[in-house]
C-alpha positions as CSV (number, residue, x, y, z in Angstrom):
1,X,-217.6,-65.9,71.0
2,X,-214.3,-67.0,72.9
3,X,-211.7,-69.3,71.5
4,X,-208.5,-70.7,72.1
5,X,-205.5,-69.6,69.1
6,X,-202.6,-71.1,69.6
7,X,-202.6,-70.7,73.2
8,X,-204.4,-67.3,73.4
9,X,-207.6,-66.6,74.3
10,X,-209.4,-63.7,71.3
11,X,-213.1,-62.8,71.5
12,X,-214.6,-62.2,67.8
13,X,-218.4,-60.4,68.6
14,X,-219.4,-60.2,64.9
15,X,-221.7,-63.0,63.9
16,X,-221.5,-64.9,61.1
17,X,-220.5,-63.2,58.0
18,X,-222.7,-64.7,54.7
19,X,-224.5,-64.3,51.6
20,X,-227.8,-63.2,51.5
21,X,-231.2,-65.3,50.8
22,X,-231.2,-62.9,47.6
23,X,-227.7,-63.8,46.9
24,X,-227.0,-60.3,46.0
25,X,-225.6,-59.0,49.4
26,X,-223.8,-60.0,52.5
27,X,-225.1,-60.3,56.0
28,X,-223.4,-60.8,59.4
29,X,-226.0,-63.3,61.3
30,X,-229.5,-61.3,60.4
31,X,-228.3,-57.9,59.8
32,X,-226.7,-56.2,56.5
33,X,-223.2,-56.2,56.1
34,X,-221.8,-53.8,53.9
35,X,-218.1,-54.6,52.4
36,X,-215.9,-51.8,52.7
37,X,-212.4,-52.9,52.0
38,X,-209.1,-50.9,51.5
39,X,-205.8,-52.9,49.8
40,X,-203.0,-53.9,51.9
41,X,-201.1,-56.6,49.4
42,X,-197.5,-56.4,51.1
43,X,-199.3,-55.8,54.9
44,X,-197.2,-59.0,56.1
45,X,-194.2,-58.5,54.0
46,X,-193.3,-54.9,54.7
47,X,-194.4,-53.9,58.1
48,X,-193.5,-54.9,62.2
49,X,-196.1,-55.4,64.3
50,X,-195.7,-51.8,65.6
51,X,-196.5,-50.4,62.1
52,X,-198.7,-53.2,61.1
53,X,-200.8,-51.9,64.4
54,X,-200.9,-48.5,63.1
55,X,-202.4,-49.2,59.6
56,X,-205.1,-51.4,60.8
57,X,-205.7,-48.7,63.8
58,X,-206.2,-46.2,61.1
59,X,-208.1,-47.8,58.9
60,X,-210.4,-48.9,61.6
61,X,-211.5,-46.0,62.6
62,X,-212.0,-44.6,58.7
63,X,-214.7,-47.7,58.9
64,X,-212.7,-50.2,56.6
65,X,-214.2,-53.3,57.9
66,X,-212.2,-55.8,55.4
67,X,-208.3,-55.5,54.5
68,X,-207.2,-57.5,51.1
69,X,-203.9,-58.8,51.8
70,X,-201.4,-61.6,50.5
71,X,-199.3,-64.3,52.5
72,X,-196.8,-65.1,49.6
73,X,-196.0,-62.4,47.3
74,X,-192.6,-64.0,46.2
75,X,-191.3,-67.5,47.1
76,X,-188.3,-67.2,45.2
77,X,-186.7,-64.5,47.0
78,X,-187.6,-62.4,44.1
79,X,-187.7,-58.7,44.9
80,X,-191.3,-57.1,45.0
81,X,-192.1,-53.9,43.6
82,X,-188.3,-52.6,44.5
83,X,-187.7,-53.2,47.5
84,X,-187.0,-56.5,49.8
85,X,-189.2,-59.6,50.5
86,X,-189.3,-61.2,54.1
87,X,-188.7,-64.8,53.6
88,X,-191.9,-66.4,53.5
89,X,-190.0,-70.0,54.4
90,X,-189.5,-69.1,58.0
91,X,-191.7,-69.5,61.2
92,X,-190.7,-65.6,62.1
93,X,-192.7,-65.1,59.4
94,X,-195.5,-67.4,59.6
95,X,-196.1,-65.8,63.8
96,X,-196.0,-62.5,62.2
97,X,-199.0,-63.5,60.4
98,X,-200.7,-64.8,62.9
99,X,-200.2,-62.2,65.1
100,X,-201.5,-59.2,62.3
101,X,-204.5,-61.7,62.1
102,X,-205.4,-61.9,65.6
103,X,-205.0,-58.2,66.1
104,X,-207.1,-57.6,62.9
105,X,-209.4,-59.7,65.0
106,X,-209.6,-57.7,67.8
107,X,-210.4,-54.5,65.9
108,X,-213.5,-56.6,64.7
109,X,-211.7,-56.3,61.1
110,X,-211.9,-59.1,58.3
111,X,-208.6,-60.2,56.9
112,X,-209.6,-60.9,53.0
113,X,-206.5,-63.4,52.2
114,X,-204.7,-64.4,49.1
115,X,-202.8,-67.7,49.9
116,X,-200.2,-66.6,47.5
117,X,-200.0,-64.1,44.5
118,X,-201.3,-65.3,40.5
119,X,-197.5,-64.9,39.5
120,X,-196.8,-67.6,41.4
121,X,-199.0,-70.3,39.5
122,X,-198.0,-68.5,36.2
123,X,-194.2,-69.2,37.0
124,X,-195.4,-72.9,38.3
125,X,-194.1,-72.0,41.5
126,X,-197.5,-73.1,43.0
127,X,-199.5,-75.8,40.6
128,X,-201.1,-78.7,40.6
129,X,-198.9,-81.0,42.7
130,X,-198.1,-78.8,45.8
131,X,-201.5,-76.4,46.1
132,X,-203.1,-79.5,48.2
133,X,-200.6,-79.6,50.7
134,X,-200.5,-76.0,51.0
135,X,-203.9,-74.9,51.2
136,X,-203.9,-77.8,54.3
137,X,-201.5,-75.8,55.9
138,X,-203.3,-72.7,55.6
139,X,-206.5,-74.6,56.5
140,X,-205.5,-76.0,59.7
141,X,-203.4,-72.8,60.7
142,X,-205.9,-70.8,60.6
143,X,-209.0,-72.9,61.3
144,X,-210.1,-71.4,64.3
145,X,-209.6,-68.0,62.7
146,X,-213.0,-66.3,63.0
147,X,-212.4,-63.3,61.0
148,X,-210.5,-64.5,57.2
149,X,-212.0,-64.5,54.1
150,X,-210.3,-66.3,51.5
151,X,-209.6,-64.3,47.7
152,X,-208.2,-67.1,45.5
153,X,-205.9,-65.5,42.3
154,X,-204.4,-62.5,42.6
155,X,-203.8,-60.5,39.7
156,X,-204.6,-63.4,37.2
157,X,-206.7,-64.6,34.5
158,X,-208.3,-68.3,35.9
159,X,-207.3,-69.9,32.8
160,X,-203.8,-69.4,33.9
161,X,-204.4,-72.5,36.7
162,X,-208.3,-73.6,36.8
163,X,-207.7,-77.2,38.4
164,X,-204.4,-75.3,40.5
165,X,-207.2,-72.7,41.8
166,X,-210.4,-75.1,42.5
167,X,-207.9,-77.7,44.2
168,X,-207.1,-75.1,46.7
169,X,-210.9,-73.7,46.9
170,X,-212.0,-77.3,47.7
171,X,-209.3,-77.7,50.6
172,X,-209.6,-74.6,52.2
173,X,-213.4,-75.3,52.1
174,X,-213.0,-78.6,54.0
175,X,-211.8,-76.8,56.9
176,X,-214.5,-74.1,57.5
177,X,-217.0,-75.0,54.5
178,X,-218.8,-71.4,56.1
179,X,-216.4,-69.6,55.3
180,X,-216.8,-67.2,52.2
181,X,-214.0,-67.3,49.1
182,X,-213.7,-65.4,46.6
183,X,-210.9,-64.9,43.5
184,X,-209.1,-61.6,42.8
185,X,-208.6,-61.3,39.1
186,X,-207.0,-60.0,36.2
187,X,-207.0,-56.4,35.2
188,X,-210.7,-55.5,34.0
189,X,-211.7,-59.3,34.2
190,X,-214.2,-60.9,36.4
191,X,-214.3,-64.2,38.6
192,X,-217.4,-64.8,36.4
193,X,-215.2,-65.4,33.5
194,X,-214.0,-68.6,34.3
195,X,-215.9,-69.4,37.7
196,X,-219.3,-69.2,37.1
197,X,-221.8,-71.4,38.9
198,X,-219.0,-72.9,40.6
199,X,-220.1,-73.7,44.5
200,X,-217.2,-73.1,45.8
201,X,-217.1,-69.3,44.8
202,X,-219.2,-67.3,47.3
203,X,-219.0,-64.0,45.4
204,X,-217.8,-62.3,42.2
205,X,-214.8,-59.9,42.5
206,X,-213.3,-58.0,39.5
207,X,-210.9,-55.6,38.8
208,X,-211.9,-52.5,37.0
209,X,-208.2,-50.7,37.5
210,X,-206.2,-48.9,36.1
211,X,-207.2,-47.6,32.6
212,X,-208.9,-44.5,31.2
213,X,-211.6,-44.5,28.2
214,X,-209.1,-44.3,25.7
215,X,-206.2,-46.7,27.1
216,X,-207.6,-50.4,25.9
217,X,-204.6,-50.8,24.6
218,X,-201.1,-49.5,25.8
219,X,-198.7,-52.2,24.4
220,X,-198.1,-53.3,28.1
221,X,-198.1,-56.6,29.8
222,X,-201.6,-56.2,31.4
223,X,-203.4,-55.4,28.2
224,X,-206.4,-57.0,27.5
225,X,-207.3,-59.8,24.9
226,X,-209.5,-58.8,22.5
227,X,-212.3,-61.6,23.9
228,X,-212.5,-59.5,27.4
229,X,-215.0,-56.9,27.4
230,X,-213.4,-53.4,28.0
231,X,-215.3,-50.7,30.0
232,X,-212.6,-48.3,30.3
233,X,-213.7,-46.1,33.5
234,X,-217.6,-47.9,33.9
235,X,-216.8,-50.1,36.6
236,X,-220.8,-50.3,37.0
237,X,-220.9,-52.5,33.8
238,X,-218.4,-55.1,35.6
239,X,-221.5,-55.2,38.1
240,X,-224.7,-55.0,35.9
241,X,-222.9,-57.6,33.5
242,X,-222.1,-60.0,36.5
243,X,-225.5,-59.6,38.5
244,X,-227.2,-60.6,35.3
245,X,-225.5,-64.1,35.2
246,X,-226.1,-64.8,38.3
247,X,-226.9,-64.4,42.0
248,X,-224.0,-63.8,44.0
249,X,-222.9,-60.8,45.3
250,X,-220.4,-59.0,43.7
251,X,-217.3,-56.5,44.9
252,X,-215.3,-54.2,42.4
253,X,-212.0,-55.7,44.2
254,X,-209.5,-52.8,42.7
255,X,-210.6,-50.0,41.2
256,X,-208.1,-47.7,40.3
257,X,-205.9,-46.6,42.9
258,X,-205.5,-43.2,44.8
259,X,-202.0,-41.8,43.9
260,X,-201.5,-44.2,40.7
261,X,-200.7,-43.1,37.0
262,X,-203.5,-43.4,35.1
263,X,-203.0,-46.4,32.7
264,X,-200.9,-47.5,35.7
265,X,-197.2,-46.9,33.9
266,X,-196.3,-43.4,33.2
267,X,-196.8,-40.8,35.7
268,X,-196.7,-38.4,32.4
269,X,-200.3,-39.5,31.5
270,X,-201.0,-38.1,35.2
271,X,-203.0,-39.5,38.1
272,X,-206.4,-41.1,40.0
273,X,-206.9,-38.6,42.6
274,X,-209.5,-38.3,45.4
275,X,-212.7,-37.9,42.9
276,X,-212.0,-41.0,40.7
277,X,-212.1,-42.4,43.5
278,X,-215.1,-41.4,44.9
279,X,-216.4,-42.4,41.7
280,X,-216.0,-45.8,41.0
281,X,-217.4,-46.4,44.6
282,X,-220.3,-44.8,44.1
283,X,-220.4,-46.3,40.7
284,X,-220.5,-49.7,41.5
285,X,-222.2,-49.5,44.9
286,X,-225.7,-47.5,43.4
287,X,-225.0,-50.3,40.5
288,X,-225.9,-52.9,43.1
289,X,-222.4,-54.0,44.3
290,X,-222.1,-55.4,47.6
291,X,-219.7,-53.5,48.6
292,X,-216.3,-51.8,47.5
293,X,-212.8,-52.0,48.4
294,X,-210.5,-48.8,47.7
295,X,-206.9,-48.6,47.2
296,X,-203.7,-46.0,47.6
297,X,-200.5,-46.9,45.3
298,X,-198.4,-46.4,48.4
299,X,-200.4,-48.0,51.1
300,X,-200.5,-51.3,48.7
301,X,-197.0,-51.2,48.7
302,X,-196.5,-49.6,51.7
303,X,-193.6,-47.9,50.5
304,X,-191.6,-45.9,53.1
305,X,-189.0,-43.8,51.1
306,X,-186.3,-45.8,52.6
307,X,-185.6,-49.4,50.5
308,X,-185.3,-48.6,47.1
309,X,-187.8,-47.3,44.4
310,X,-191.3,-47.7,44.8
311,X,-193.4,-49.0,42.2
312,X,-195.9,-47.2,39.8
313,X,-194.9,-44.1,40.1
314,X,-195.4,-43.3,44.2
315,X,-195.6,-40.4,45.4
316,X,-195.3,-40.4,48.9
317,X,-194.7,-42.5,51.5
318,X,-197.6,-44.9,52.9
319,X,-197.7,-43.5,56.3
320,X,-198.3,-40.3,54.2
321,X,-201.1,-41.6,52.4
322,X,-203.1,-43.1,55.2
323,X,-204.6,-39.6,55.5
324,X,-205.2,-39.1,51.9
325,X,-208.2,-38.2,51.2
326,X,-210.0,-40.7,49.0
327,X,-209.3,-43.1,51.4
328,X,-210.9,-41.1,54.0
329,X,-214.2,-40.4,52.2
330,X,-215.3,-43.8,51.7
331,X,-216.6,-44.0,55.6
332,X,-219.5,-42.0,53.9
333,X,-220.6,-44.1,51.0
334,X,-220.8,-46.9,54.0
335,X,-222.7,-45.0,56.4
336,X,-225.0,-43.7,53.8
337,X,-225.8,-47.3,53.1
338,X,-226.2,-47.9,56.3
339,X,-229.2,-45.8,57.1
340,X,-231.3,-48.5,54.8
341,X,-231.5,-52.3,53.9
342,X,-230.1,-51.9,51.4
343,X,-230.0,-55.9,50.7
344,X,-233.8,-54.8,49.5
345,X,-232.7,-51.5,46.9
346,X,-231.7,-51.8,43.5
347,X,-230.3,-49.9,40.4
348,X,-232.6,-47.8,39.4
349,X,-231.6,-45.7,35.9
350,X,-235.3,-46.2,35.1
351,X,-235.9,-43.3,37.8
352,X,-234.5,-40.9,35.5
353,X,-237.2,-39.6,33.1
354,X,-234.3,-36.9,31.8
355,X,-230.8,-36.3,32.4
356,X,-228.5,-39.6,31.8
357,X,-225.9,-39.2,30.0
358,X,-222.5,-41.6,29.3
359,X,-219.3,-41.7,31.0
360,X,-218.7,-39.0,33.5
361,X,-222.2,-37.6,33.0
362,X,-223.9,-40.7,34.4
363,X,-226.3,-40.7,36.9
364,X,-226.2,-43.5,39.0
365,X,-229.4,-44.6,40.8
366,X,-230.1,-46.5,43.8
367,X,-233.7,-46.8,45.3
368,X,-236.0,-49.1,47.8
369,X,-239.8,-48.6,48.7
370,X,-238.5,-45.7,51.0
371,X,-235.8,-44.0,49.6
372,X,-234.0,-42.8,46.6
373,X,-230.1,-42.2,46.6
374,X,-228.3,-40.8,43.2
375,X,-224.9,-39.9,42.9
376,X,-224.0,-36.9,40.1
377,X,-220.4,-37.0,39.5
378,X,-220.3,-34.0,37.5
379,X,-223.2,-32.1,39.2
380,X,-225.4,-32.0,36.1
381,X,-229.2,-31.5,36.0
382,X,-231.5,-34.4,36.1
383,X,-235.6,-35.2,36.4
384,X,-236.7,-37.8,38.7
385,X,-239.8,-40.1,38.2
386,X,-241.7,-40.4,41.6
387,X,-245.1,-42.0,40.7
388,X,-244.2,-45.1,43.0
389,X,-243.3,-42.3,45.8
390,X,-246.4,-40.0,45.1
391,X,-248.4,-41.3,48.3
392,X,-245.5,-40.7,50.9
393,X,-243.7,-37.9,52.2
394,X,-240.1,-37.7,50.7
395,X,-237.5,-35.8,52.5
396,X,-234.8,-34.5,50.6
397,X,-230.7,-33.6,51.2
398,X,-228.0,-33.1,49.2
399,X,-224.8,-34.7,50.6
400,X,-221.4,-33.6,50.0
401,X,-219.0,-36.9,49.3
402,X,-216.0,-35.3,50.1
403,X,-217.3,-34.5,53.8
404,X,-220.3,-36.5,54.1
405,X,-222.3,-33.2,55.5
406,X,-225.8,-33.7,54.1
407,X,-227.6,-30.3,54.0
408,X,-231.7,-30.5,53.9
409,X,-233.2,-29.3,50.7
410,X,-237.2,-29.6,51.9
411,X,-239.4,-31.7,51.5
412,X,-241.8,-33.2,48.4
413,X,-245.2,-34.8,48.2
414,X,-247.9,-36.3,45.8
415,X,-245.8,-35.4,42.8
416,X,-244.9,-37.4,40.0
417,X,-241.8,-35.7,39.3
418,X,-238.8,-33.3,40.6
419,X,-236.1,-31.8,39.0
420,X,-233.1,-31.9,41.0
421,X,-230.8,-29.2,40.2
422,X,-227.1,-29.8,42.2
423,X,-225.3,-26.4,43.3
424,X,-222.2,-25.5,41.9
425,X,-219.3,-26.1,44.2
426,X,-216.1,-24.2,44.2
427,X,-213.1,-26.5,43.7
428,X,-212.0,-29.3,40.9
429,X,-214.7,-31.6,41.8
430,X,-218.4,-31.2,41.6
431,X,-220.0,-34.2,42.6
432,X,-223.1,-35.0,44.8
433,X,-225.2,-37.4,46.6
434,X,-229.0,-36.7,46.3
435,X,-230.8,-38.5,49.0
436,X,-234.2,-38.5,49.1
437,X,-235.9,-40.9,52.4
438,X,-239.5,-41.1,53.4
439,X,-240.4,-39.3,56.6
């Protein structure tokens, strides 16, 4: 559809994005929209429009279809993550916005937005008495904006601003009550944790980041109270825990990073690399996530090796890690997806007659009335149960994650079970994608 944005004319050809009759998925207009987001928090305070181009170019084409990104990281002038701030009080700024939003818009990308970063209502900054006025800002700026998604939070607990938090929920809902909002929260916490049932909230995002099994507690300012639940790397919990209280879709909204110290403040204790992240994506997604957004430590920041230290231990710079490769390999998990509905699969575990095991061992399981997909992150032996396939002809591929190259294993009929056995690849990683689809 054509519209009018401040003067320019921008075509948007997606339809309408929404939640499901389920509630468990999203759909654009009739058909299944799977999330694939990457994490771009300092997009509008780091880059030009030339640079800002060439992220959302690349990440385009890798099939991101949804960037998380914050308008106000720091309204004090405070410096974020080492290096310098654009000042958020100008209308240089505010065009620059708009402008990375309307070319988002022609790339047929969603902008998922926080209004301003959780420090902000922890500091009072943003509270109770300004949020109104400010969410009417955003509201009418951006009301003919066909392609934002509003993430409420950022980084925080709910309890740090409820009333601050629903306020602006209510107000940015007045202005396009279709449009869907979500909340970004605190490290391995949920939306569900203080937001539950709330008809303003569209979908459930938490944040499973950045911790192993055996970092609950570090002594750091992100450690957990001892009432949240702590899964350590089974982001699929976060998503079985959260589908079971209720039916909205849910999105593991920062899993650990690419590039990022494990435990997320000493490089010493090493870091996520390319298969962790495969893993939590196939993790949550074969849990029944919605979707999954992935992140890189410099991309977040988008640090450029130029204005100070970076944060978190960085590696490289961002324009470096565009091409890493965890972020590329994430086009796979979508198009995989994509050759069902999934909105009609579920997890599956019960599949397994032998072979699931905890923590890196699991299997997860995905499966509808014509396929099966299982993900083996460590490439272990497992036995399948395929009574309620026995009458139909199930082709069978293993898929490499790291390439996406599925190779065809043959073909299995009128059994009740098979025992998939994954080959042994050369390299650090072993993991697999069985995929088993009626002919």
């Amino acid at each position: 559809m054509s519209q009018e944005i401040e003067g320019k004319k921008t075509v948007w050809m997606r339809d309408r994005l929404r939640v499901s009759e389920s509630g468990r998925y999203f759909l654009e207009g009739e058909k299944p929209f799977f999330w694939l987001g990457d994490t771009a928090w300092l997009l509008f305070h780091r880059l030009n429009r030339e640079e800002a181009y060439l992220y959302l170019r690349n990440r385009k084409e890798l099939g991101y279809n949804v960037i998380q990104a914050v308008l106000v990281n720091s309204a004090d002038g405070e410096p974020v993550m080492g290096n310098a701030v654009k000042d958020v009080h100008s209308q240089e700024y505010w065009k620059f916005c708009d402008q990375v939003i309307q070319m988002a818009e022609e790339m047929g990308l969603y902008m998922a937005l926080l209004p301003a970063w959780g420090s902000l209502v922890k500091k009072g900054i943003l509270h109770e008495g300004n949020v109104e006025e400010y969410a009417h800002f955003l509201g009418k700026r951006y009301q003919q904006a066909p392609n934002l998604i509003w993430l409420l939070g950022g980084d925080v607990r709910g309890s740090e601003g409820l009333e601050v938090f629903r306020k602006e929920a209510r107000v940015l809902k007045s202005y396009n009550p279709e449009r869907l909002v979500g909340f970004h929260p605190f490290g391995r916490t949920s939306s569900s944790q203080w937001f539950a049932g709330e008809d303003w909230l569209d979908f459930h995002m938490f944040q499973s980041g950045h911790r192993r099994y055996d970092q609950a507690q570090l002594g750091e300012w992100d450690d957990n109270l001892a009432k949240e639940e702590f899964y350590g790397e089974d982001n699929w919990k976060y998503v079985k825990r959260d589908r079971a209280l209720e039916k909205k879709p849910v999105v593991d909204g920062e899993p650990s990073y690419e590039g990022i110290p494990q435990g997320l403040h000493n490089p010493r204790n090493g870091y996520w690399e390319e298969a962790d992240a495969r893993r939590y994506a196939y993790w949550s997604v074969f849990g029944g996530a919605a979707g999954h957004t992935y992140g890189n430590n410099a991309v977040i920041q988008f640090y450029d090796g130029k204005s100070g230290p970076g944060a978190y231990g960085v590696r490289e710079t961002w324009q470096e890690a565009l091409h890493y490769p965890g972020g590329g390999q994430m086009q796979y998990l979508k198009a995989l997806m994509e050759t069902v509905d999934f909105t009609k699969g579920r997890p599956a575990d019960e599949l397994l007659l032998f072979g699931q095991k905890e923590r890196y061992h699991r299997i997860a399981v995905f499966a509808g009335e014509e396929y099966i997909f299982c993900y083996d992150y460590m490439g272990d032996e497992f036995l399948l149960d395929l009574r309620a396939y026995q009458d139909k002809a199930m082709e069978i591929w293993w898929m490499n994650p790291q390439s996406g190259a599925c190779s065809y294993a043959g073909e299995v009929t009128g059994q009740a079970k098979w025992l998939a056995s994954p080959l042994r690849r050369k390299g650090e990683s072993n993991d697999w994608v069985l995929v088993m689809r009626e002919r």
